[in-house]
GULUMLUM-759817 format. One line per field, with one value per residue (C-alpha): residue number from 1; residue in one letter; x, y, z. Coordinates in Angstrom, 1 decimal. Layout:
REM residues N
num [NUM | ...]
residuo [A | ...]
u [X | ...]
v [Y | ...]
w [Z | ...]
***
This chain:
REM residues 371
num [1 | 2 | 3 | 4 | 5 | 6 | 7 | 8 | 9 | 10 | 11 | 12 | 13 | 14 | 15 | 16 | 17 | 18 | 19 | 20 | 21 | 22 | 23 | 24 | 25 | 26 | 27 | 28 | 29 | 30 | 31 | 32 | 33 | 34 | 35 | 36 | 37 | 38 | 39 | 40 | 41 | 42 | 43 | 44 | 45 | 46 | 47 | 48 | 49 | 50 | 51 | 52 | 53 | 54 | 55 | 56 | 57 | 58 | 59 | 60 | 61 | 62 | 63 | 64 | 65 | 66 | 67 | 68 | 69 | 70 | 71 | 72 | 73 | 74 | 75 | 76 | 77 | 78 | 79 | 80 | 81 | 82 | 83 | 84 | 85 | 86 | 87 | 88 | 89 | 90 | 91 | 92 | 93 | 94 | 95 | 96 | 97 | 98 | 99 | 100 | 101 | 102 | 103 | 104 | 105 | 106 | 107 | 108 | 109 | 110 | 111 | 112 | 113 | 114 | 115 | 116 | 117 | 118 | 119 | 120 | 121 | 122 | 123 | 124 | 125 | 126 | 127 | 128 | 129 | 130 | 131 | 132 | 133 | 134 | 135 | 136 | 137 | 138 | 139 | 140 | 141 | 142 | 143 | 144 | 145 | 146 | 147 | 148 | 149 | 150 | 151 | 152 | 153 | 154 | 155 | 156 | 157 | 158 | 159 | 160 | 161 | 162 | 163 | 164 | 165 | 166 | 167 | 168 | 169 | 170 | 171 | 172 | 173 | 174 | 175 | 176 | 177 | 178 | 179 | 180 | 181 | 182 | 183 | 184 | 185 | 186 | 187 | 188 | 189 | 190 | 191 | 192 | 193 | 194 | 195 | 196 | 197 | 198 | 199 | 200 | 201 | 202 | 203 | 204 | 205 | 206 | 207 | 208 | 209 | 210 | 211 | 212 | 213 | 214 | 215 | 216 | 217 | 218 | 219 | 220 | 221 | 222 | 223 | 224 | 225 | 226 | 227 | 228 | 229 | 230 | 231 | 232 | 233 | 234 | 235 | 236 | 237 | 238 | 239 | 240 | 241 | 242 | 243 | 244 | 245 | 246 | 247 | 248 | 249 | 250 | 251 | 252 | 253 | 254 | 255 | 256 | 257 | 258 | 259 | 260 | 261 | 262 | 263 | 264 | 265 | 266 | 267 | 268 | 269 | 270 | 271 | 272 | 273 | 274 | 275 | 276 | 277 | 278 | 279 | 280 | 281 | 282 | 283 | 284 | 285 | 286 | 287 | 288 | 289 | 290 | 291 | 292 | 293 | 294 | 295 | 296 | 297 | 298 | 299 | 300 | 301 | 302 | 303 | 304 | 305 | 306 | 307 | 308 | 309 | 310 | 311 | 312 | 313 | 314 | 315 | 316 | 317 | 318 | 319 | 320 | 321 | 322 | 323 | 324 | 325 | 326 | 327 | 328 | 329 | 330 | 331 | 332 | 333 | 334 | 335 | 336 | 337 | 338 | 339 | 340 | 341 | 342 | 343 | 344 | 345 | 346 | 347 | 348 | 349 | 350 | 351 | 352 | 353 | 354 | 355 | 356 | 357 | 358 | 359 | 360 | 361 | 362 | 363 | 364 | 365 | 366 | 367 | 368 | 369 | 370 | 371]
residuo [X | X | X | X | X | X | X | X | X | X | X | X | X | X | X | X | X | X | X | X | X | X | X | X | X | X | X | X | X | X | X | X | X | X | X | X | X | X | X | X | X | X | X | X | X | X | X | X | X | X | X | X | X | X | X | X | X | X | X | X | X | X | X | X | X | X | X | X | X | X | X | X | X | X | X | X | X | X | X | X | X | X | X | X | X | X | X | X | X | X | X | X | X | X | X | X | X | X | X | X | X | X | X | X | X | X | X | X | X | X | X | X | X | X | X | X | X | X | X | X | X | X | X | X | X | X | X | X | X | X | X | X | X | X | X | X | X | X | X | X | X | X | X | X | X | X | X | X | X | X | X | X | X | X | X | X | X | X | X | X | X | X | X | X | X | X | X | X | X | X | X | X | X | X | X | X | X | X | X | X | X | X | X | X | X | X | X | X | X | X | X | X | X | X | X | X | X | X | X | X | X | X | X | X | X | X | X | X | X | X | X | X | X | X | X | X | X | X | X | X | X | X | X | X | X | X | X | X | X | X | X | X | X | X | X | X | X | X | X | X | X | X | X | X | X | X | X | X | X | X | X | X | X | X | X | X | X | X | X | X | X | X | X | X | X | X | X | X | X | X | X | X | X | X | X | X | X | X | X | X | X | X | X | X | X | X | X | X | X | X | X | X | X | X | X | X | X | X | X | X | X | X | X | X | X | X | X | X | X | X | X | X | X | X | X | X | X | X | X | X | X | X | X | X | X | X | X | X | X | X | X | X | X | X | X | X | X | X | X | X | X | X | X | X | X | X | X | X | X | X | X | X | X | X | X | X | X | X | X | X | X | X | X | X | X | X | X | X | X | X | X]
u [-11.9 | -10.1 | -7.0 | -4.8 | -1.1 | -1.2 | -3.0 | -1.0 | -2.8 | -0.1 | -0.9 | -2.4 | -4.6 | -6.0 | -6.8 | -8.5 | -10.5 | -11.6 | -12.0 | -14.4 | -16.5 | -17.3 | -18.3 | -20.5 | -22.4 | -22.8 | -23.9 | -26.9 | -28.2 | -27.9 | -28.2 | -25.4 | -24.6 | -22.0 | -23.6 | -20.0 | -18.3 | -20.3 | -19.7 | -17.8 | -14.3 | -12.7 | -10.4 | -12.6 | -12.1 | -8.9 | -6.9 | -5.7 | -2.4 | 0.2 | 1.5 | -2.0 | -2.8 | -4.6 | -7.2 | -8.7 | -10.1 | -11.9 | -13.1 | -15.5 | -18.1 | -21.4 | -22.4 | -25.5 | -26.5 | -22.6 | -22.8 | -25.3 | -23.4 | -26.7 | -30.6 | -33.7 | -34.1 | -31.0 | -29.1 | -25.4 | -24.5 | -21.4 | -20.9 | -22.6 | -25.8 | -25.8 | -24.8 | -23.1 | -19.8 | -20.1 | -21.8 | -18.8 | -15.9 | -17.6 | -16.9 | -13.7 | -12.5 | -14.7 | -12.6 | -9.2 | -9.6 | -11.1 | -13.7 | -16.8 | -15.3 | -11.8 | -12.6 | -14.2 | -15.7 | -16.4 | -18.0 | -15.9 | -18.3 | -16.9 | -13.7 | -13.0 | -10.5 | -7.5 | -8.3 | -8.8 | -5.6 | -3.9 | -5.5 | -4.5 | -1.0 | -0.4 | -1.9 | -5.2 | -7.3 | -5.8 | -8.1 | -10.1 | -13.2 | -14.5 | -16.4 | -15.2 | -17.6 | -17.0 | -19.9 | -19.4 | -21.7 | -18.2 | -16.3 | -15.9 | -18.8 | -21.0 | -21.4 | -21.5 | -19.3 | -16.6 | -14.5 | -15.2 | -13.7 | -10.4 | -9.7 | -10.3 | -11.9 | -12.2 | -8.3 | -7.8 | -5.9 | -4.5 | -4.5 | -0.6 | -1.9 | -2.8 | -5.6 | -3.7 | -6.1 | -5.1 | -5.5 | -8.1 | -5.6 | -7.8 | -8.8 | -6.9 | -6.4 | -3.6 | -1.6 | -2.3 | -1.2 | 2.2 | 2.3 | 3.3 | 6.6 | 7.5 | 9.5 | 12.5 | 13.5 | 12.5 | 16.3 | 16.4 | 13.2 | 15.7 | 18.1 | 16.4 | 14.4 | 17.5 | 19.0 | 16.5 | 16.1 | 20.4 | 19.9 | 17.4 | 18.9 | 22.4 | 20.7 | 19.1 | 21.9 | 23.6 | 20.5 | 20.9 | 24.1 | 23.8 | 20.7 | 22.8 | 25.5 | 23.2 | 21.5 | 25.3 | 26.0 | 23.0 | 23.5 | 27.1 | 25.8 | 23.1 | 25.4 | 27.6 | 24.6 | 23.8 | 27.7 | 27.4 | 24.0 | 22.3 | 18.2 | 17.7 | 19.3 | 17.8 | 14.4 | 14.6 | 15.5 | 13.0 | 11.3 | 12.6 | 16.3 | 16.4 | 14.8 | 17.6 | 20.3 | 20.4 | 21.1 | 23.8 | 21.5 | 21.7 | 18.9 | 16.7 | 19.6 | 17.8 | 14.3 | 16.2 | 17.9 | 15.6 | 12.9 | 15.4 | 16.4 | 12.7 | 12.6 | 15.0 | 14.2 | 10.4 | 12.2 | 14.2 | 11.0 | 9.1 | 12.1 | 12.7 | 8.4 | 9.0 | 6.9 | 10.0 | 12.9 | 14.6 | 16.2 | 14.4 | 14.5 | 17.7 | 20.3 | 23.7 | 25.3 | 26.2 | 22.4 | 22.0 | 25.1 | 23.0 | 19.6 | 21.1 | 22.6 | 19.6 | 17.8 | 19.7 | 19.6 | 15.7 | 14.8 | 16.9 | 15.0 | 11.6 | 12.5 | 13.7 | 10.6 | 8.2 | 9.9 | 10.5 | 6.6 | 5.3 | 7.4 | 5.5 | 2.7 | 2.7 | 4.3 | 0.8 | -1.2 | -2.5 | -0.1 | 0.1 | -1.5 | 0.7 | 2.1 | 4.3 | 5.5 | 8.5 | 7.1 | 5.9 | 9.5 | 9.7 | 8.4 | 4.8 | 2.7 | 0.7 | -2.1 | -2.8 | -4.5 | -2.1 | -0.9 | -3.1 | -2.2 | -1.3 | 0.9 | 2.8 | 2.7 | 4.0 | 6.9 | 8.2 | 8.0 | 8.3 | 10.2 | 11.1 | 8.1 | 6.8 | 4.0 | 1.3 | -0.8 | -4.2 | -5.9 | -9.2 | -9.8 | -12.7 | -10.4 | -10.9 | -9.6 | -6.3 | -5.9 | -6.5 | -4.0 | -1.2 | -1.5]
v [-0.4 | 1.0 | -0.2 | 2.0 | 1.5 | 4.6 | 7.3 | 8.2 | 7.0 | 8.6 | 12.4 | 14.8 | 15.9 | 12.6 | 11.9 | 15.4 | 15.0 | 11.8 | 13.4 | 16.1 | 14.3 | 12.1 | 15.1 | 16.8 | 13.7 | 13.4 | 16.9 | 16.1 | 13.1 | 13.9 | 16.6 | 18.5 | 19.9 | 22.3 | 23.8 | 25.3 | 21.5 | 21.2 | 24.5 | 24.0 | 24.9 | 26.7 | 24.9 | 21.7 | 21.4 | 22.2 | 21.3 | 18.5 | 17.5 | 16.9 | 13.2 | 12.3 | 10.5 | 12.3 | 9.9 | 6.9 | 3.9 | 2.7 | -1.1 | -1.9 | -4.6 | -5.1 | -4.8 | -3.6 | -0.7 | 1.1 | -0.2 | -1.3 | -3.6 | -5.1 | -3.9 | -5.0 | -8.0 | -9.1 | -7.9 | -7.2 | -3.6 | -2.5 | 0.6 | 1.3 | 3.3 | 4.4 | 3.5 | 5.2 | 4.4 | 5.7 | 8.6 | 9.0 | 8.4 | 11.1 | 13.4 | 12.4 | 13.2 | 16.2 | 17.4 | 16.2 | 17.9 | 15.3 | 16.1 | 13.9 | 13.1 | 12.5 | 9.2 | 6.0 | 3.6 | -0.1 | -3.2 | -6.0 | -9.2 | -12.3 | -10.8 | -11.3 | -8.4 | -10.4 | -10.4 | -6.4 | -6.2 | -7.9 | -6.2 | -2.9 | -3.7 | -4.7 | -0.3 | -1.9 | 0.1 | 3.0 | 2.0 | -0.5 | -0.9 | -3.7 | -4.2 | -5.7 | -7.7 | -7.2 | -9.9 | -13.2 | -16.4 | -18.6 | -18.0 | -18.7 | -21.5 | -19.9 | -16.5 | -13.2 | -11.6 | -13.8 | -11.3 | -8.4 | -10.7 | -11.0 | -7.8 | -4.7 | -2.3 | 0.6 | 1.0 | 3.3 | 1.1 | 3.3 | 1.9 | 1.3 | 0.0 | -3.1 | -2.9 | -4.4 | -5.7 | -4.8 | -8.1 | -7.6 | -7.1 | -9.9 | -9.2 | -11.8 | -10.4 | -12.8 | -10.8 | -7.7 | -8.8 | -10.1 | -7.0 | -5.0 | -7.4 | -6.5 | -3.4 | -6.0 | -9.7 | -12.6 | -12.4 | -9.1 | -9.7 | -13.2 | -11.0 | -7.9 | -10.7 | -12.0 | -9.3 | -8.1 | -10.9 | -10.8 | -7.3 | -8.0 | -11.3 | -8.8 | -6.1 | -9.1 | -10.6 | -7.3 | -6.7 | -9.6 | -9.6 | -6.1 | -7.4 | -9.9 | -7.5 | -5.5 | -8.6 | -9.2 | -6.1 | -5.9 | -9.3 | -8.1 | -4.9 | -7.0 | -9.8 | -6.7 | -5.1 | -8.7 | -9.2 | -5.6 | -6.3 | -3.3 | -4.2 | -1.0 | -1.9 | -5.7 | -4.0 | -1.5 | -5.3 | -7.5 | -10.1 | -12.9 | -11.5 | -11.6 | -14.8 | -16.6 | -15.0 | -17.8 | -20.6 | -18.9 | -19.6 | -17.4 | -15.9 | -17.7 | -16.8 | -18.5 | -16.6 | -13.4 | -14.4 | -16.0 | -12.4 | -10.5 | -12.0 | -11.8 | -8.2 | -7.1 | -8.8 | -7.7 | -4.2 | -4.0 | -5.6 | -2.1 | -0.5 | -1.8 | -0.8 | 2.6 | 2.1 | 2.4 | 5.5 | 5.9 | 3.7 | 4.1 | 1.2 | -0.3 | -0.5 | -1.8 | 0.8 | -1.7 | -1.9 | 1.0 | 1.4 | -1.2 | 0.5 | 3.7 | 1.7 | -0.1 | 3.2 | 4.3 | 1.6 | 1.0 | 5.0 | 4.2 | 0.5 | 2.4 | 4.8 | 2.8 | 0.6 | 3.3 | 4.6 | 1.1 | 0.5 | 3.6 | 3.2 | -0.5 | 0.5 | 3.2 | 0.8 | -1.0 | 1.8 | 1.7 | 2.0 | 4.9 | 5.0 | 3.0 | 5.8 | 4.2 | 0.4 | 0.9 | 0.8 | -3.3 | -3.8 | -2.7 | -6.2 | -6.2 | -9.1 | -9.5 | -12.3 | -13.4 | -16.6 | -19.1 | -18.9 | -15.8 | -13.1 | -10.8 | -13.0 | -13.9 | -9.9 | -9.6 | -12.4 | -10.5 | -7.1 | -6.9 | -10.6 | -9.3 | -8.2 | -11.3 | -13.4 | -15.9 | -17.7 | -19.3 | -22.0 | -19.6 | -15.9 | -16.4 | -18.8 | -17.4 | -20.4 | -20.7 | -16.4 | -16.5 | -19.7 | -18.3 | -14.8]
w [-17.8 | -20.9 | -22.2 | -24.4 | -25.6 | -28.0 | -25.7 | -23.2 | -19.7 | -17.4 | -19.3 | -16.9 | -19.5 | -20.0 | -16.5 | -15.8 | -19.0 | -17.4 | -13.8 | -15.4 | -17.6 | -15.0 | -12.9 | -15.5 | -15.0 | -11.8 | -11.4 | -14.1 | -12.4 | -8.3 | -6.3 | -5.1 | -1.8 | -2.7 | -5.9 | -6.5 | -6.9 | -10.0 | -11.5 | -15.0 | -15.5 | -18.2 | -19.0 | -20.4 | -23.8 | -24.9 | -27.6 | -28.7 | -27.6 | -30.2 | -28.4 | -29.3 | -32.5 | -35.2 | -35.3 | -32.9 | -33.1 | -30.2 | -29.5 | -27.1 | -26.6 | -25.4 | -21.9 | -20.9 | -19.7 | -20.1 | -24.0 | -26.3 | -29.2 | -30.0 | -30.4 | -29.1 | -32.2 | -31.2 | -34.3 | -33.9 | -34.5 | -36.4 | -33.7 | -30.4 | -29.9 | -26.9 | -23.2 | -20.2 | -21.2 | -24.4 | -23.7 | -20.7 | -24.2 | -26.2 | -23.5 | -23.0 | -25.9 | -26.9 | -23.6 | -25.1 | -28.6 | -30.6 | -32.9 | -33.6 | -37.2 | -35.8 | -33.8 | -34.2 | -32.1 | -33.2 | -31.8 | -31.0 | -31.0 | -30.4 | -29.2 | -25.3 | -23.5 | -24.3 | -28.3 | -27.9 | -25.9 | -28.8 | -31.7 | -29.3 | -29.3 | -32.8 | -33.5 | -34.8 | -32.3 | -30.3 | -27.1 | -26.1 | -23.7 | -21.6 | -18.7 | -15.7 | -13.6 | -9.6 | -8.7 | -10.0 | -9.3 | -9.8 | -7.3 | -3.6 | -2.6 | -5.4 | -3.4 | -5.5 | -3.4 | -4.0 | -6.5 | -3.6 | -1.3 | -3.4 | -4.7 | -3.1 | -6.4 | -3.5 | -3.9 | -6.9 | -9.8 | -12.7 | -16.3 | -18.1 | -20.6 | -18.6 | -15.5 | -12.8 | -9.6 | -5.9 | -3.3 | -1.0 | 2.9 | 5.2 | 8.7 | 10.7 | 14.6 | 15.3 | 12.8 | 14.4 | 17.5 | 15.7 | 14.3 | 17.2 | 17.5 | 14.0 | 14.6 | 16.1 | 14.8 | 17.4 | 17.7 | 19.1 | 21.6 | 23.0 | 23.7 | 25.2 | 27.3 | 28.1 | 28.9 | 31.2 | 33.2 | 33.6 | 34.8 | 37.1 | 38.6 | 39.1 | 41.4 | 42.9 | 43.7 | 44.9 | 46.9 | 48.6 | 49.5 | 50.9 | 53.0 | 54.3 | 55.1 | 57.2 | 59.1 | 60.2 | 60.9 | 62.9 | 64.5 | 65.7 | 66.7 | 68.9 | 70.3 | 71.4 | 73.0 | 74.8 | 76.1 | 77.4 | 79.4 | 77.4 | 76.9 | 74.4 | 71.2 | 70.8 | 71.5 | 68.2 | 66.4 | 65.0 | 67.3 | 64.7 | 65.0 | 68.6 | 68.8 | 66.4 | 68.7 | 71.5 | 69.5 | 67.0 | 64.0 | 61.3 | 59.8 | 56.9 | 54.2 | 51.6 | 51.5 | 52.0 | 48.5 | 47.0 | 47.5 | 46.8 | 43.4 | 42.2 | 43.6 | 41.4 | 38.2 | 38.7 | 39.2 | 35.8 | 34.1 | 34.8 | 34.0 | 30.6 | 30.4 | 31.5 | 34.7 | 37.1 | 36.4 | 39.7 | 42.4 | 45.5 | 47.6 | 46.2 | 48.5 | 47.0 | 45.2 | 41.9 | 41.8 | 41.7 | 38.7 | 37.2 | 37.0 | 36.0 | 32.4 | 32.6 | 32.5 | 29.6 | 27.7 | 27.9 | 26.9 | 23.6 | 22.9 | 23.6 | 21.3 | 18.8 | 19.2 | 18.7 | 15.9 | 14.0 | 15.0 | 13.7 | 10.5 | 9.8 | 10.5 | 7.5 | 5.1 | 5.3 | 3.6 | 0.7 | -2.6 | -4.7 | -8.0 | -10.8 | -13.0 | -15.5 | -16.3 | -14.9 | -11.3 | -11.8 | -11.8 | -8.6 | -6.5 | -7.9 | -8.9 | -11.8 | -12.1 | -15.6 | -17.4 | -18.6 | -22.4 | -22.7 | -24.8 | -21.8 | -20.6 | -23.9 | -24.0 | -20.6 | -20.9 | -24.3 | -22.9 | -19.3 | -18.0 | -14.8 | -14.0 | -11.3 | -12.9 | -11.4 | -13.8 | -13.1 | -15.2 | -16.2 | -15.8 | -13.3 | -11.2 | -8.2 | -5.8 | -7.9 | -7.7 | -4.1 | -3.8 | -5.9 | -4.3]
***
């Protein structure tokens, strides 16, 4: 992780120099498929840009096996002599322009990331370099997965001048399930419930009355067949019509009404689903009114739903790369250690920038609680 206040992070130049020294050494130590991916390109180095400062001076600290701050007796060393990291910086910024003599890179003993992020912003050192441990012993019920579990180092981070750390997204499957409501407000889905079953109870209710109707149309149409001593038209009739002729009782209104109601709210249910477009087997013509607006209105929801739906669903990828300062203003969160000197950095430059402090930088419970 390098901080730098002085080098300009969000250059092009800089992060291609990065991009292609980190390729040369890939291509040194592994095998390559495509031989072609590791072929060198001409235009690494280049000059030196004129936003860049003259000279550097480069801060780093010791942490085996990316840099070596101290030897085998155990003697601190005034400036690295080897490691991958360093090894990875000389590259960098032979690719940028610099020249051997033009840059400077110093041990920092003693002096944690936030001293180096000081000294870097008083123009003490133009960059600094720290390591940043992903497994840690201290967190979560001792396991060394515990950082993994909390921030999610596969998501690229880009470095302002400050490292920011992405929160790990957890796997819960009720929220998935909640998730396909999302596209409307609880509000909406009372009233589109609400709506629906109102729908359906009206063609019920319109279907039932036209049932009713035609059983007393038929009943008249029977007792006239009776009076006129006819035997053909009672025998097209249902045995149960006929037989509730004698005694004058009308048919069983209530079940008539009663399946008809449910019929018709079951029927604007698969409507409003799309399982159900026409009106075959309504009778009434105001259902039939009905389940036309019905119709409408439920292609327009289902298109609005799957448009709302697809729309959350890509709000939940993964963030762009931070370019510039400016875009913390923009609802992000940064996690710092109280009374550090990040966050008395932080609260002088950047106050509206949202802030959570934790007790200690390996707080891992109080992170996790404040996120």
């Amino acid at each position: 992780s390098q901080v730098s206040l002085r080098v300009p992070d969000a250059s092009h130049a800089y992060t291609h120099a990065v991009e292609a020294s980190a390729k040369t050494f890939v291509c040194s130590g592994v095998v390559v498929m495509e031989p072609s991916a590791c072929m060198p390109e001409r235009r690494w180095p280049r000059r030196k840009e004129p936003s860049f400062p003259p000279t550097l001076t480069v801060l780093t600290k010791d942490c085996r096996p990316f840099v070596y701050c101290v030897d085998e007796s155990g003697a601190q060393l005034a400036r690295p002599i080897k490691g991958y990291a360093i090894d990875h910086l000389h590259d960098v910024l032979l690719n940028l322009g610099y020249a051997p003599d033009e840059y400077s890179i110093k041990c920092a003993h003693g002096a944690g990331t936030d001293t180096m992020v000081f000294n870097t912003s008083l123009e003490l050192a133009d960059m600094a370099h720290a390591c940043i441990t992903i497994a840690s012993g201290t967190g979560l019920a001792g396991s060394m997965q515990a950082r993994q579990q909390l921030v999610d180092f596969s998501s690229p981070f880009y470095s302002t001048g400050l490292r920011l750390m992405v929160l790990r997204p957890e796997v819960n499957q009720l929220a998935r399930m909640v998730a396909l409501a999302k596209p409307f407000t609880w509000d909406t889905w009372v009233i589109l419930i609400a709506f629906t079953l109102a729908v359906g109870i009206s063609i019920g209710l319109c279907e039932s009355q036209e049932h009713l109707k035609r059983r007393e149309a038929r009943k008249s149409w029977i007792r006239e067949g009776l009076e006129q001593g006819g035997v053909e038209a009672p025998m097209k009739m249902k045995s149960r019509d006929v037989l509730t002729l004698p005694d004058g009782l009308p048919a069983p209104i209530r079940r008539v009404r009663t399946q008809s109601v449910v019929k018709g709210a079951s029927f604007a249910v698969q409507v409003m689903t799309g399982n159900k477009t026409d009106s075959q087997g309504l009778l009434s013509g105001q259902g039939r009114i009905a389940l036309g607006m019905l119709n409408a209105i439920s292609m327009f929801v289902l298109s609005l739903y799957t448009a709302s739906l697809a729309a959350s669903l890509t709000e939940t990828r993964l963030k762009p790369e931070l370019t510039r300062l400016s875009q913390l203003e923009e609802g992000e969160k940064v996690v710092l250690k109280c009374d550090s000197t990040v966050s008395s950095w932080m609260e002088a430059n950047m106050p509206a920038v949202p802030r959570l402090c934790t007790a200690s930088a390996d707080a891992d419970e109080d992170i996790k609680e404040a996120l």
